[in-house]
Structures are given as C-alpha cells and as structure tokens.
C-alpha positions in Angstrom: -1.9 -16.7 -6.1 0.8 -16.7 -3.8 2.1 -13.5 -1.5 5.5 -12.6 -0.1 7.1 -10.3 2.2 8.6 -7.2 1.0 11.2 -8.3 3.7 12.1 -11.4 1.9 9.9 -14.0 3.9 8.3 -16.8 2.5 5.2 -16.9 0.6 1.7 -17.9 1.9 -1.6 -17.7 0.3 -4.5 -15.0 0.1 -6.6 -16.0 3.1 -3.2 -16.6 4.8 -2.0 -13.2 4.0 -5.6 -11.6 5.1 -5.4 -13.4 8.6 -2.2 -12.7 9.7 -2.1 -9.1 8.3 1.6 -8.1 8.9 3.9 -10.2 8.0 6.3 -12.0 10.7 9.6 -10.2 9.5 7.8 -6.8 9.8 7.1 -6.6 6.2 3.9 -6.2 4.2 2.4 -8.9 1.7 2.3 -7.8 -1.7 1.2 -10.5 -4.9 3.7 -12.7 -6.5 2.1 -11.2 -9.9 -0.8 -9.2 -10.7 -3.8 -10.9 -12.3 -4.4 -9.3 -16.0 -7.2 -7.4 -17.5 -7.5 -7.2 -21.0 -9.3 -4.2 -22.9 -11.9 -7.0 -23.8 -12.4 -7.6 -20.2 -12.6 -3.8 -19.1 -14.9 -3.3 -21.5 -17.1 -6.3 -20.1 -17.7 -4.6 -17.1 -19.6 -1.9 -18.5 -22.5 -4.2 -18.3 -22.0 -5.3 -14.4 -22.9 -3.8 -11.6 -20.4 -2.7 -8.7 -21.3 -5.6 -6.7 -20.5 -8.0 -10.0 -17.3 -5.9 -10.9 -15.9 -6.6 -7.7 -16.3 -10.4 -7.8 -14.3 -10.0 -11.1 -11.3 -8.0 -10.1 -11.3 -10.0 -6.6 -11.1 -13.2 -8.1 -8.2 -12.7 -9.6 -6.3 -12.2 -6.2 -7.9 -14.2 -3.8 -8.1 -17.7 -5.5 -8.7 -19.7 -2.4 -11.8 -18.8 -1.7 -14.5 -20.0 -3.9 -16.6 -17.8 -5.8 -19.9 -18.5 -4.3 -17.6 -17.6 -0.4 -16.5 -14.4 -2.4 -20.0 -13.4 -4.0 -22.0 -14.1 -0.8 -19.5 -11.6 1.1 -19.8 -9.1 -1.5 -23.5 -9.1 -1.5 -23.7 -8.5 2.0 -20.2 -6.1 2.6 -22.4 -3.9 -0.4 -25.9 -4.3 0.6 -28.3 -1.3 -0.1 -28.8 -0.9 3.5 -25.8 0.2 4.2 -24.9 2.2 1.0 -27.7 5.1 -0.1 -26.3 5.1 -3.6 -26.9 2.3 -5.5 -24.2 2.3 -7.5 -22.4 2.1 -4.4 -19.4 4.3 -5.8 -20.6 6.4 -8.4 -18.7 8.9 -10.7 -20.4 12.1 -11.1 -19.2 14.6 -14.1 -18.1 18.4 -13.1 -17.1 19.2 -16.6 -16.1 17.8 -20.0 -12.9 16.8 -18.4 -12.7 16.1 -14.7 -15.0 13.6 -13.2 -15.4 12.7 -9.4 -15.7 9.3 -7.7 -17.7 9.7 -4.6 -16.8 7.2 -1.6 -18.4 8.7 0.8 -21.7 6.4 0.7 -21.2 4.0 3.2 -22.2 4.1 6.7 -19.8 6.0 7.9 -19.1 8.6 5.4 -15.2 7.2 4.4 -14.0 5.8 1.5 -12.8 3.4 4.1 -15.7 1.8 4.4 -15.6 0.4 0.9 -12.7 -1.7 2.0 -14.1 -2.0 5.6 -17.3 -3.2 5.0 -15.8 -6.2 2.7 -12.7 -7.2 5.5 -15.2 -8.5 8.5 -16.0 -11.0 6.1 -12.9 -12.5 4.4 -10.9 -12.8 7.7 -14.3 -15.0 9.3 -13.7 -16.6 5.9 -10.0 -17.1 6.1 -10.0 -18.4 9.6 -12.1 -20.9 8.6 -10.2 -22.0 5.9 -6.9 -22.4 8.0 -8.7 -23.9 10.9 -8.2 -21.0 13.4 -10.5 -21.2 16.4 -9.3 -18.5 18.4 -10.3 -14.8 18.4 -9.1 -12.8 16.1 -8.0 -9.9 17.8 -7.8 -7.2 15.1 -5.6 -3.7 16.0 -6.0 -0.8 14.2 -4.2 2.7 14.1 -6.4 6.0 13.1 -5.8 9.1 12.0 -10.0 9.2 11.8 -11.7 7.9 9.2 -10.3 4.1 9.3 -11.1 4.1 12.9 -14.5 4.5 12.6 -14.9 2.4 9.4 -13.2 -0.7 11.1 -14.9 -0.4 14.6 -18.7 -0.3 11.9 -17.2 -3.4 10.0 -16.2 -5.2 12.7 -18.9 -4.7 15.2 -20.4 -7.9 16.8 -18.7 -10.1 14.2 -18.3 -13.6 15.5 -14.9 -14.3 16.8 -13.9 -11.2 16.4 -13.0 -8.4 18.5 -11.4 -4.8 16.9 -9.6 -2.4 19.3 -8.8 1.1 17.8 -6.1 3.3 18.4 -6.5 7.4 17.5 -4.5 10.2 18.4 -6.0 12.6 21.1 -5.7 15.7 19.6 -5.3 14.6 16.0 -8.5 13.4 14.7 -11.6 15.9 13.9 -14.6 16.3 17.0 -16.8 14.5 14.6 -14.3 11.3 13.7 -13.7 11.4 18.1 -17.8 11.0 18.4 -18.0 8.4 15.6 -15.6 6.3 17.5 -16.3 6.7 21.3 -20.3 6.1 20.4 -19.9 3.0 18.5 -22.0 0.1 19.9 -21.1 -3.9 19.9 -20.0 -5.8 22.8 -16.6 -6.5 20.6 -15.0 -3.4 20.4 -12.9 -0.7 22.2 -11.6 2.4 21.6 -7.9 4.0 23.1 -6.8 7.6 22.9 -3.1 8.0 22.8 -0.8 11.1 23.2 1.2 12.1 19.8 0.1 11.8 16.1 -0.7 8.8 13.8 2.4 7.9 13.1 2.9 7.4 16.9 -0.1 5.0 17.0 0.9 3.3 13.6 4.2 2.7 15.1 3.3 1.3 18.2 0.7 -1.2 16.4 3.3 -2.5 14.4 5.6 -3.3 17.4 3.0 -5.1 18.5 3.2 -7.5 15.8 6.5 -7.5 15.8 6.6 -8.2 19.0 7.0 -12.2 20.2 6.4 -11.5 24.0 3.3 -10.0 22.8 2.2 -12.0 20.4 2.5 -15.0 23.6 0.5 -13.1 25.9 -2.7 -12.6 23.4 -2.3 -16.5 22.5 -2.5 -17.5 26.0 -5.5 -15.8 26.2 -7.1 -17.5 22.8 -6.7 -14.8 20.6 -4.9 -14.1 17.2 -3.7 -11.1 16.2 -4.8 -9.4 12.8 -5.0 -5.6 11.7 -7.7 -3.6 9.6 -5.3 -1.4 8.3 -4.2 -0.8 5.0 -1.1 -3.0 5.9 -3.6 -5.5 5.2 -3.7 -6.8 2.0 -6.9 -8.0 2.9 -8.1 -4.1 3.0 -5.8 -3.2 -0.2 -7.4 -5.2 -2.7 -11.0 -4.3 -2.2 -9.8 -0.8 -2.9 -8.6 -2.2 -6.8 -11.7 -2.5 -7.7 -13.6 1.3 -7.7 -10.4 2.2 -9.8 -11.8 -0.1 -12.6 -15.6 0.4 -11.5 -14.4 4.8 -11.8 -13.4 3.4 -15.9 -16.4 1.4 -16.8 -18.1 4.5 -15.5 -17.1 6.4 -18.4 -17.2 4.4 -20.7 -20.9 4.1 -20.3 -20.9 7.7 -20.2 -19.1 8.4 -23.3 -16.2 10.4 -21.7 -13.5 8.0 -22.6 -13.0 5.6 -25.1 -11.9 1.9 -24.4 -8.3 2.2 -24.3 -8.3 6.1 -23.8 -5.8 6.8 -20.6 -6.9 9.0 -17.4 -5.3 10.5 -14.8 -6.0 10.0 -11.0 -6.0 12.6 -8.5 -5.6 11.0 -4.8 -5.5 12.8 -1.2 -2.6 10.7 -0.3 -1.7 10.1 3.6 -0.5 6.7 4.7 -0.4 5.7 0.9 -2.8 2.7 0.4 -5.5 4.7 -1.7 -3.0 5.7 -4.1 -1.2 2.4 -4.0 -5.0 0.5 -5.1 -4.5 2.8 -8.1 -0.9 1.3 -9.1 -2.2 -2.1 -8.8 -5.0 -1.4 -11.1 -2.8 -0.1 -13.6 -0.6 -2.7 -13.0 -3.2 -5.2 -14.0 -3.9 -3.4 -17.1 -6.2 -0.3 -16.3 -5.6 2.3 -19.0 -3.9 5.0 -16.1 -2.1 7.9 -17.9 -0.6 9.5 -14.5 -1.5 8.8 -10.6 -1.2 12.2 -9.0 -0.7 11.9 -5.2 -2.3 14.9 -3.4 -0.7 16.1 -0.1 -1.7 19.2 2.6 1.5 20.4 4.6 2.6 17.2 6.1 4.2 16.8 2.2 6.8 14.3 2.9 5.5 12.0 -0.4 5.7 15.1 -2.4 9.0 15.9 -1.1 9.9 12.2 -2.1 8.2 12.3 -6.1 9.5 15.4 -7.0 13.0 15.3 -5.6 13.8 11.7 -4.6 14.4 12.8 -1.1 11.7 10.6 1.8 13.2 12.7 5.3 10.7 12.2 8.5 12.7 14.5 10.0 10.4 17.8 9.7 8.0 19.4 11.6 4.2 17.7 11.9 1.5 19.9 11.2 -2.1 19.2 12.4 -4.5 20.3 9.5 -8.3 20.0 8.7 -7.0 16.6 6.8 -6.7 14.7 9.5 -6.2 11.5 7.7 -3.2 12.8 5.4 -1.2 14.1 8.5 0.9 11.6 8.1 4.9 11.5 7.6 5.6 7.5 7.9 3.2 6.4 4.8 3.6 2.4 5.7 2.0 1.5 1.8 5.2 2.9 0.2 7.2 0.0 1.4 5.3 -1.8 -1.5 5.8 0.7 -3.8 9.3 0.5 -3.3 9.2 -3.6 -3.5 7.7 -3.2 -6.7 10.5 -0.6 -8.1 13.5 -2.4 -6.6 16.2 -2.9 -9.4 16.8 -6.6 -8.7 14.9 -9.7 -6.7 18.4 -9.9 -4.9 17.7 -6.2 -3.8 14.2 -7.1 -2.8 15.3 -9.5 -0.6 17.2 -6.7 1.5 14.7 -4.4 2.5 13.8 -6.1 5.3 17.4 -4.9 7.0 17.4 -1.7 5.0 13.7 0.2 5.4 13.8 1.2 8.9 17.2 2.8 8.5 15.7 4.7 4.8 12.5 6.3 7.3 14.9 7.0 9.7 17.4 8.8 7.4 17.1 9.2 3.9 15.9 7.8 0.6 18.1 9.3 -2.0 17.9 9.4 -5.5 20.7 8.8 -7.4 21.7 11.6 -10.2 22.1 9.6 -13.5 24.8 11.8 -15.2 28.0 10.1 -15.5 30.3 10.5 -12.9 27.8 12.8 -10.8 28.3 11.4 -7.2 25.6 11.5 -4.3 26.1 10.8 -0.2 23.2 7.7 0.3 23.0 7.4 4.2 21.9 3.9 5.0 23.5 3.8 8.3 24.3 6.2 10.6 28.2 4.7 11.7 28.2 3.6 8.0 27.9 6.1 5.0 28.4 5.0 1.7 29.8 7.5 -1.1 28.6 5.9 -4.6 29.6 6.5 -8.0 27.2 5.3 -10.5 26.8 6.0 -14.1 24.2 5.5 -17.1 24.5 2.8 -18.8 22.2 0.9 -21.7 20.0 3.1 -20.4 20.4 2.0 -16.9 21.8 2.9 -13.9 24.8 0.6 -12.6 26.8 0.7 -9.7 30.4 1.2 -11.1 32.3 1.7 -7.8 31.4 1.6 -3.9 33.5 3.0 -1.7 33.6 2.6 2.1 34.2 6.3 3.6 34.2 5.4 7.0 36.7 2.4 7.2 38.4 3.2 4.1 38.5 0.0 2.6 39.5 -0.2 -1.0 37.0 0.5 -4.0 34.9 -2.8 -4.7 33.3 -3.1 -8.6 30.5 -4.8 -8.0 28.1 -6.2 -11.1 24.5 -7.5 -10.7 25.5 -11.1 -10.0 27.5 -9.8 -7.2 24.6 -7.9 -5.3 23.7 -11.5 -3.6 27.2 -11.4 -2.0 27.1 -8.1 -0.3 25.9 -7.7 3.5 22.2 -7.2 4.3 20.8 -3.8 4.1 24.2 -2.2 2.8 23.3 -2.0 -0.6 22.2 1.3 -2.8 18.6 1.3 -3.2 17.7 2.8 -6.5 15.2 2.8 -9.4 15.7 0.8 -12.6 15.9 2.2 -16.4 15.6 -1.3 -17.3 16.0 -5.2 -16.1 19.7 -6.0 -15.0 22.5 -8.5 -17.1 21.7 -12.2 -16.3 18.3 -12.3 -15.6 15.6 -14.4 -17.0 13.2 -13.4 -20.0 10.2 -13.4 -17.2 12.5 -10.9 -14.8 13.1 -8.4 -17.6 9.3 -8.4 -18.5 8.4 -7.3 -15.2 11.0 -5.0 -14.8 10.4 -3.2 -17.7 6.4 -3.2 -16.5 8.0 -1.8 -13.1 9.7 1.1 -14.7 6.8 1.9 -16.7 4.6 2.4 -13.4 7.6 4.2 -11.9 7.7 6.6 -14.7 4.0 7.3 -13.8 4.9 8.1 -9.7 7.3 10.8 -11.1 10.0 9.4 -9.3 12.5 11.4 -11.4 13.5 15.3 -10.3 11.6 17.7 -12.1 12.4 20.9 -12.6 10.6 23.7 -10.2 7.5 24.1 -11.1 6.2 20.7 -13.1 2.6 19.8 -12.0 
C-alpha cells in the first residue's frame, strides 16, 4: 500500500506515512486505493472479536508491518485493563431503529482513545522499521478530548516525548484537569490564547516550517503528530465503523447487505472521514450525517456548497466541534476532485479555498457563478451539464481581461497551479483509463452520500 500527498508529493509507505505525520508539502497522506471488503468478509467478522476485527481491517492498510508486529500492538493498545467493556466499543440498542456505539470506554473517556491507545505503538514500530534513532517528538493540537488521549497514549513510551497544545479558555475544566495532571517524565502541556483552530494552525507551521524542523534535529529529535492529520490515527478509527455492523448483525437488526446511516458529532472532520473510508472499502453505508453545534461551517458547506471561515467563533459545551478549519476535509476533497490532474493542484489552491471560498458550481446550462481563488485574481466561469457531467466550457479572466480560453480535460495539465475550478464530478472525464473511470464513478457515489449538492430548505 502506498500513500500520497493530497498536495501532489510523492508516495511513501504506511509506516512512512505514520512517522512523519504531515506530509512535507503541507498536505495530508491519504491511500493510493482502499483495500476491499466483500459481504462474505463482513459477514466473517461476526464471529471475531474487536481485538481480531481490527487486525483484519488494519491489515489491509498497513502492509509493512507484519501481522504478528500488528496483533501484538493491538493486544496491548485494547487490553482489558484499560477498557471496562469488553467488547471494547460496543453498540447498545435505544429502539427498533437507532442504535448507539459507545467510545467512551477507554481511559480517558474519548473516542480518541480508541485511535490513541493503538498510535504509541505503530510509530515505535515504524521508527524501527525505517531506522530512526532519534526522538520522536510528537505535537499535538486540542480542542480537549485528543489532548488528553494522546498525552495517556504516549506517556513514558520509549523514544518518545508528546507536547500538547489546548486553547486557554476553550476546552471544559474537566478536559484542563485531565491534561495538566497527567504523569510521565515524557510529556508537557502548553496553554495558548485563541481557539483550536489557532493552535491547529500554529502546529502545522511547525511542520511546515524548515528552520524548525533544523532546530528539533539538532537536538536528536523527529518530529511527528498525534492528530487526526495522522493517518496513523485515521485508520484505527475504520475499524469500529465495521465492528458498529457486525454488531448488528449478531443482533438481528440488519441483514448482511442491509445499508445504515451514521450520525457523527463532526468538528475537525476525522471521525466522520473513518466512516467514508469504511464505506469506501465496501461497508454497506446508506448516508453519513455530519452533526454540528453553532460553529456550523461543514454544514454550511454540505447543504449549500459554500466552506467560508469568515464568521463568528462560538464557544459551546462541545468543545471539540468548535472548530471552523476541519483539517480532514482536505481529504475529502482529494477524494472528490474531478481529475488526478486537479489533484495534483491542491497543494497551491487549499489555503486560498479556507481563506475565501469553496463554491459550488450551479449545473444548469449557462447558469454562471463568481469562484474566488485568489484575491487579485477572480475567475468568472461558465460551465454547463454535459453527459451527465459538469465541463468547463469557457474561462474567462475578469481582472486582466484576457480573451475567453476553451479548455477540455486534457488541457487542465497545462493551466497554472492553483488557478483552476475546483468542482465535483457527475462522472470520470474524456480520455481517461478504464481504472480512472472506476474510481471516479466510486468517488461520486460517496459524494452523493456527503450531500454535496444544494438542497432545498429544509432537507434533513
């Protein structure tokens, strides 16, 4: 299994992508494919446990370690001591309909520690296997519950050390204990003024940052993060979407090959995210509904195409989905881009969408939308449907008033990076191999389940 940049860089493998966390071009490392489960194979894990189920779906991803490395770090990431349910995530019935999934098992009461407890582990593990000595320094931003997960996962780990970064006044009293009490002679706790996105910001221009990145290697260390940036944190999060299934099919809710919705509290994007892998490996998944409190900016973006940051941040008793930059999205969007050319330009054109806007564009013929991409530079676009996709007919340069360019999907490679329209596919392009149409057409199929279309007011 290989893993590229949704930035366009090159492609490393698992333990690679684990270790290093963020990417070097500021992107985030997303699979090459996703590994498939068949209905046969879903129903096989009926019969495992959630130690055993996780060994399965893990497997699929991280292929360079062994599967003796990957059980003995399940066994002890999931040990009963640290989890007082047995079934580690179990799914409890309200009524005929609606079930729960309870993460909150673990030692410290998140749903991040089912990822958390696992991550210690595989980056020991993928040190080894690429022969880094030093100390891995691994940086994490909070908005609560991650903090306190990461600084429990990683404390007193060998060659490791975790430093934490929360906002001051923007994580509960109880998530503020958890984190300035933790013990270990490895970790360290910093309180910063502004919200999560502040400290989630500043983390990632740390790794971005090669004056940084000097300093910490003179001193032995090598920087990593426990956040959901980390793939290494992503993936373990796969597997209680298929555990949640098996669950009911032993219970005789669902049948094999019946569909079910998810309902996710939704902040910086990676629960949710889990879920679209899952389903993009094959997991019966009807819908994926992403939950927000007032800091809505991902509803905002599902229901009307529109991702603005610029609005108001509210602190709520949700700590952990007052959020308005949701970092996981980037590889949602990867995932939806029309074309591998386009995919190859997000790495110019993401930090000018957060910092303006991601626009949807209206599919009627002729219909015409403003897409700001840059701010000296706006683009007025004229598309139309198509063969049941969208096509850029005409591009027009407002600003400099060059003359109207017709540009076809062959002709994407030769345009600028990051002035391109970013858009969602109907269907593959013209000219592209039987493999790229199949997973384009899986692509839109998971798009169609975000909702990415307007709806009219009122749709649930």
């Amino acid at each position: 299994m290989s893993f590229i940049s949704t930035r366009g860089g090159a492609c490393v493998t698992a333990s690679q992508a684990i270790l290093r966390g963020l990417a070097p071009d500021g992107g985030l490392y997303v699979p090459a494919v996703f590994p498939q489960m068949t209905l046969a194979d879903i129903a096989a894990l009926t019969k495992l446990d959630y130690r055993a189920r996780a060994l399965t779906i893990l497997r699929g991803y991280l292929d360079d370690f062994n599967v003796q490395e990957l059980a003995d770090a399940i066994a002890s990431a999931y040990e009963a001591a640290k989890f007082d349910d047995a079934a580690i995530a179990p799914t409890k019935k309200l009524d005929s309909n609606t079930h729960v999934l309870e993460l909150f098992h673990g030692p410290t009461l998140a749903f991040k520690d089912m990822a958390l407890q696992l991550l210690p582990h595989l980056t020991t593990l993928s040190a080894k296997k690429n022969g880094e000595n030093r100390e891995v320094a691994i940086l994490v931003a909070t908005s609560g519950d991650t903090g306190k997960a990461a600084l429990e996962g990683f404390k007193d780990v060998p060659g490791t050390s975790c430093t934490v970064f929360y906002p001051t006044d923007g994580v509960s009293d109880v998530q503020k204990l958890q984190m300035t009490t933790t013990g270990g002679e490895n970790t360290h706790v910093i309180a910063l003024n502004g919200n999560f996105d502040d400290a989630q910001s500043g983390v990632k221009a740390l790794f971005s940052s090669a004056d940084f990145h000097h300093q910490v290697n003179a001193r032995g260390k090598v920087l990593s993060s426990a956040n959901s940036i980390n793939f290494g944190r992503l993936v373990p999060q796969i597997v209680y979407y298929f555990s949640a299934y098996a669950d009911l099919l032993n219970a005789g809710a669902i049948a094999l090959g019946d569909e079910v919705n998810f309902v996710v509290p939704t902040g910086n994007f990676g629960n949710i995210l889990a879920g679209y892998y899952a389903r993009s490996m094959g997991l019966p998944v009807k819908k994926l509904i992403c939950a927000s409190n007032r800091n809505n900016v991902l509803t905002d973006f599902f229901l009307g195409g529109v991702y603005d940051t610029r609005r108001q941040f509210f602190k709520t008793t949700s700590p952990s989905m007052d959020i308005l930059i949701s970092s996981n999205l980037e590889r949602l969007l990867f995932e939806c881009a029309e074309i591998p050319q386009i995919r190859n330009r997000i790495r110019n054109c993401w930090t000018h969408l957060l910092a303006y806007r991601l626009q949807y564009v209206p599919q009627r013929r002729g219909q015409r939308a403003q897409i700001p991409i840059r701010q000296s530079r706006l683009r007025r676009v004229i598309v139309r449907a198509e063969r049941n996709r969208l096509r850029v007919v005409r591009r027009k340069h407002v600003a400099r008033r060059k003359p109207a360019a017709r540009l076809n999907h062959h002709q994407w490679e030769a345009l600028p990076a990051g002035e391109f329209l970013y858009c969602f596919p109907n269907a593959a392009g013209a000219g592209q191999s039987a493999a790229d149409t199949e997973r384009h057409v899986r692509s839109q199929r998971q798009a169609d389940i975000f909702q990415l279309r307007p709806r009219q007011p009122g749709f649930p």
